[in-house]
Residue, then its C-alpha position, 0 to 999 in steps of 0.5 A: x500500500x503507502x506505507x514506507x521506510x525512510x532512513x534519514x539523518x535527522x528527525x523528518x520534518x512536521x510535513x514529511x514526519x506527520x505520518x511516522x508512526x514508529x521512529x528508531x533512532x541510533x547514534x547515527x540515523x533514523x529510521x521511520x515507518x511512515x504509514x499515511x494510510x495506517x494499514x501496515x502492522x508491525x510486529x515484535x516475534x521471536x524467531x520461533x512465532x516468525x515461523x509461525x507466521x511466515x507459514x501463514x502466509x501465501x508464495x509472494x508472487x516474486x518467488x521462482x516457485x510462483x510459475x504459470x503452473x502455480x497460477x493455473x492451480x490457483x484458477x482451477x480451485x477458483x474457476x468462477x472468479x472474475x481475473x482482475x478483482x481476484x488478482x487483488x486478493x492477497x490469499x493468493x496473491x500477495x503484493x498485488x494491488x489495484x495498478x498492478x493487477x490492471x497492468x497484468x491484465x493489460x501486459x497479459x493481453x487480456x481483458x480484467x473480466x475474464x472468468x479464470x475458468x477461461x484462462x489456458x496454461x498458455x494464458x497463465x505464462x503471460x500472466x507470470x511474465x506480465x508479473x515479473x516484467x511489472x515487479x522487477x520493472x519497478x524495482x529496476x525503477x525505483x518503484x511507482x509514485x502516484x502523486x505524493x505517494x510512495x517514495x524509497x528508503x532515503x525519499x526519493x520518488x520511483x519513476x515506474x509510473x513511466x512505464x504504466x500502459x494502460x492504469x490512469x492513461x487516456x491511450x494506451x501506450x501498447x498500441x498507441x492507438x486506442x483509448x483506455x476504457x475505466x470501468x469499476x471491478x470488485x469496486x475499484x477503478x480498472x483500465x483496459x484497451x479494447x485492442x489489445x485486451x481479449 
């Protein structure tokens, strides 16, 4: 979501520390969690309840193990869901949000109504490269920054939103011709091409 780390040295500013909601110092730095939306946790484990938790959790979707055979094993146990608004859920897709599951989609080549029951292996492989081309992109990037959003460790803003094709664009920047369609899915804006997208 929003929610950062921020390494300085010196307290932030009133402005930028408004939402610093934990802040380590050292002899030296500091280090703020900075969480304007107040969704992140922060938990104090041993290594032991670390464990615990960590299990609980599902395959991140940068691990190697997440592959168009994983993806596809996810579609056939939920064959009804809609593909975008189920790319969002973090049962089974953890780190997705909303401009990143339109960007699959759209990198995909297919539309975010599609029901998974649809989908062929072949179509899952697109989804795993369409993953894989979004996530490392932004890191390559430095992340995404929407407006006076995410920034990285020392506050600096990602330029992946240069790189966006079809999320809050008028056309789309794959084939340059058509015009991105906004519609609403599972409640949140969504962004397609009619060209591109089947």
């Amino acid at each position: 979501m929003s929610g950062s780390w921020r390494i300085s040295d010196s307290k932030l500013d009133a402005i930028e520390g408004k939402h610093a909601h934990v802040i380590i110092e050292t002899d030296k730095k500091f280090l703020s969690y900075i969480d304007p939306r107040r969704f992140g946790h922060i938990y104090f484990l041993n290594k032991k309840n670390f464990e615990t938790r960590l299990s609980t959790y599902p395959m991140d979707i940068s691990e190697p193990g997440f592959d168009a055979d994983h993806i596809k094993a996810i579609f056939d146990k939920h064959p009804n869901k809609v593909l975008k608004p189920f790319l969002l859920d973090q049962k089974y897709f953890s780190g997705v949000g909303n401009y990143i599951a339109t960007e699959i989609c759209a990198r995909a080549k297919l539309l975010p109504t599609r029901i998974v029951s649809t989908l062929s292996k072949k179509d899952c492989a697109k989804i795993k490269a369409a993953i894989d081309l979004i996530i490392f992109g932004a890191v390559k990037n430095s992340g995404t920054t929407f407006g006076g959003g995410y920034r990285d460790a020392f506050g600096e803003k990602g330029e992946g939103v240069q790189h966006l094709v079809v999320f809050h664009q008028s056309i789309c920047q794959m084939c340059k011709k058509s015009k991105v369609i906004k519609t609403i899915l599972g409640g949140r804006g969504t962004y397609h091409c009619p060209h591109c997208q089947k």
